[in-house]
Structure formats: structure tokens, C-alpha cells
C-alpha positions as CSV (number, residue, x, y, z in Angstrom):
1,X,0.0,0.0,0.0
2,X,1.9,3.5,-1.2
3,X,1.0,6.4,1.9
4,X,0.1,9.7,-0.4
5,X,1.8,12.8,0.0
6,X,5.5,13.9,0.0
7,X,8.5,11.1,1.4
8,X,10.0,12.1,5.0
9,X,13.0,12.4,2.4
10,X,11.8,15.4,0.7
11,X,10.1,17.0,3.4
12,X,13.1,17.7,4.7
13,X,14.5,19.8,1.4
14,X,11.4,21.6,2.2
15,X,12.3,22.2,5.4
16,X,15.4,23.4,4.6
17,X,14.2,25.6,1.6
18,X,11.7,27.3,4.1
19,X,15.3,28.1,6.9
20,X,15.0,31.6,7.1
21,X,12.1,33.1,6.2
22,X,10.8,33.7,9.1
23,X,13.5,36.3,9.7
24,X,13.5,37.6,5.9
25,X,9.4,38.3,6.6
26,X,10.2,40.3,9.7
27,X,12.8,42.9,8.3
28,X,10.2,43.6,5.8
29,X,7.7,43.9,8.1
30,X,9.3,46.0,10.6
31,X,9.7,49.3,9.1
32,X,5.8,49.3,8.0
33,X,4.9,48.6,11.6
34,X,7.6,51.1,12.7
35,X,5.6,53.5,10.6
36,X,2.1,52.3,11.8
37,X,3.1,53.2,15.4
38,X,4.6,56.8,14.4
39,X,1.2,57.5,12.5
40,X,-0.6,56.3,16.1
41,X,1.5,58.4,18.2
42,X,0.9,61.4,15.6
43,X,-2.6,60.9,15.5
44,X,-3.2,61.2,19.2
45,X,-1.2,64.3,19.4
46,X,-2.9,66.1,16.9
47,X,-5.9,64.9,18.9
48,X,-4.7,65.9,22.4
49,X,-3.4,69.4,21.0
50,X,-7.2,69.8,19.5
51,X,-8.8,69.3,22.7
52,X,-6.3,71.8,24.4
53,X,-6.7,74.9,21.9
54,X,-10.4,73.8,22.1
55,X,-9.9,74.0,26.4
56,X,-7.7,77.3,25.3
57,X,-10.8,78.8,22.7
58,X,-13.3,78.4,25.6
59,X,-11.5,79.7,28.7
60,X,-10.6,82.9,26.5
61,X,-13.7,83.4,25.8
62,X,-14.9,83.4,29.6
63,X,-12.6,85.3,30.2
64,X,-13.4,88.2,27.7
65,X,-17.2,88.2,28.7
66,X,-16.7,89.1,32.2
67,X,-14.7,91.8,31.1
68,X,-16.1,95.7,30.9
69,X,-14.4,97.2,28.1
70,X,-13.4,95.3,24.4
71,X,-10.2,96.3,25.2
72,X,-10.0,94.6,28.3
73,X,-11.6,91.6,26.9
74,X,-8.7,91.3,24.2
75,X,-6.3,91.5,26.8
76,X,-7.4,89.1,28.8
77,X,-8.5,86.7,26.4
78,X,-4.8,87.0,24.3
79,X,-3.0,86.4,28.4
80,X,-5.4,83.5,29.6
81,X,-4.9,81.8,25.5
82,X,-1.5,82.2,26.0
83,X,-1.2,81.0,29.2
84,X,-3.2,77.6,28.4
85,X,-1.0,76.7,25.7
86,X,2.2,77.8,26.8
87,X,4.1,74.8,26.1
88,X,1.5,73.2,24.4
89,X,2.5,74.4,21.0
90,X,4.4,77.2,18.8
91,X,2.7,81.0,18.4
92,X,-0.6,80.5,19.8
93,X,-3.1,83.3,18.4
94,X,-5.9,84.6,20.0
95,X,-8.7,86.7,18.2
96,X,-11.9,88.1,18.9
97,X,-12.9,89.5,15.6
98,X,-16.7,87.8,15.5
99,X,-17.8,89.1,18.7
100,X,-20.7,91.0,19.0
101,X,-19.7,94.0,21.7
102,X,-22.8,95.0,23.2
103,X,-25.6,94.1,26.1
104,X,-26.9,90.7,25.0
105,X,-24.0,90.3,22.2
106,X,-21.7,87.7,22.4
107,X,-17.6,86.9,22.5
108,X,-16.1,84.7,20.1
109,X,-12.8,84.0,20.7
110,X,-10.6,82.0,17.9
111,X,-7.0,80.4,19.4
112,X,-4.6,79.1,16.5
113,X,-1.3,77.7,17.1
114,X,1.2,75.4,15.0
115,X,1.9,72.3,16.3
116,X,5.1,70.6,15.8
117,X,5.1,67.1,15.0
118,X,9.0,67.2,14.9
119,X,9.3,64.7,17.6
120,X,8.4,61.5,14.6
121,X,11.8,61.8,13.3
122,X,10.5,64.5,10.1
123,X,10.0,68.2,10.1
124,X,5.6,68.0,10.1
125,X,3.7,71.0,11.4
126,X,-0.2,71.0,11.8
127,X,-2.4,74.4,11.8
128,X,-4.6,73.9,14.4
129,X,-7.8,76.2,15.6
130,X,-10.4,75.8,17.8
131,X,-13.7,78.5,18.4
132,X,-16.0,79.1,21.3
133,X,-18.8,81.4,21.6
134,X,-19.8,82.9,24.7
135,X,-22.6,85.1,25.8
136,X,-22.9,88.7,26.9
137,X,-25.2,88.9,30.0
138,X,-28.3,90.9,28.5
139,X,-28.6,93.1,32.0
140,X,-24.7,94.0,32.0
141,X,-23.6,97.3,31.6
142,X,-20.8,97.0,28.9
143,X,-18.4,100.0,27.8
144,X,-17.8,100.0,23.3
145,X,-14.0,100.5,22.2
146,X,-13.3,104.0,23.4
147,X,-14.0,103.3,26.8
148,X,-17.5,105.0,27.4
């Protein structure tokens, strides 16, 4: 009776035909998971830096409605911005330019920074902004730009 399939003979020039690719798949492999984990860890910074000039956007905004005067407001919102991202990432930005200066009006304060990516290994940068719009109290007294 003749078993089917390959001899023990040449399963073992198989075997030995097969030596080595094990390793040979692994250096091909590693780089493109290398470069899967670099686009994870960028991914989650750009995230986390979204979620802090978000934070930044809101607390700037606060910070310009309690204030009396619309130059007041831009000063405090540009120093509490600033502060927030300080570290965070390059040239943060604060604006005010959409707000609505009057009883009942509303502050909208825009934070944009750069955020350096440099850390990968390449020179990336991302543009990121974030907005937040916050309401003048309707029964406030509030001053216009010359200080009235």
C-alpha cells in the first residue's frame, strides 16, 4: 500500500528551503509597523493638541465676557490663551474679531497655534484652531472701544 503525499525524504529539502524566512518576513515587516506606530502616536497628538486649543478657545472666551471694556476683553483673552498653551505648542493666536460688543451680544474667541510634529523623526507641522462662543449677560452694563 503506497501512503500519499511527500517522502519524509523530501520534506526535509522543504524544510530546509523554508530556513530563514521567518527572519527575511520580519525585516520587511518591521519598518511598515515602525511607521504604523509613528502615524498612532501622531494621530493622538494632533488629537490631544485639538482638545487643548479647544480648552484654550473656551476659557478665553470666559474670560473676555466678564470683562467691561473690548479692550479689556482682548487682553485678557490673548493672556489666559497664552497661558493655556504655553508649552503646548508654537505662536498661539488669539482673536476676537466675531464678537458682537454689546448688552446681550456675544464673544467669540478663535485660538490658533502650530503644532510641531517634529518629535516623529521629520519636520511635520499642523495648523490647528479651535472656536467658542460665549454670551454677553443681557442686563450687563458694557463700555464700546473707546472706553465709554
Amino acid at each position: 500500500m503506497r501512503l500519499t503525499g511527500p517522502s519524509p525524504r523530501t520534506a526535509r529539502r522543504a524544510g530546509r528551503r523554508d530556513r530563514g524566512s521567518m527572519s527575511a518576513e520580519a525585516v520587511l515587516l518591521a519598518p511598515v509597523f515602525l511607521l504604523f506606530l509613528m502615524f498612532l502616536a501622531a494621530a493622538g497628538r494632533v488629537v490631544e493638541a485639538q482638545g487643548e486649543v479647544n480648552g484654550a478657545a473656551r476659557d478665553a472666551a470666559r474670560a473676555a465676557s466678564v470683562q467691561r471694556s473690548e479692550s479689556d476683553a482682548e487682553d485678557a483673552a490673548t493672556e489666559v490663551g497664552t497661558t493655556v498653551l504655553e508649552g503646548q505648542c508654537d505662536g498661539p493666536r488669539v482673536s476676537l474679531a466675531g464678537s458682537e460688543w454689546e448688552q446681550g451680544g456675544q464673544v467669540e474667541a478663535e485660538v490658533t497655534c502650530t503644532l510641531d510634529l517634529g518629535f516623529l523623526g521629520f519636520g511635520a507641522a499642523v495648523d490647528m484652531s479651535g472656536t467658542s462662543v460665549v454670551p454677553l449677560e443681557v442686563y450687563r452694563r458694557v463700555e464700546d472701544a473707546g472706553g465709554s
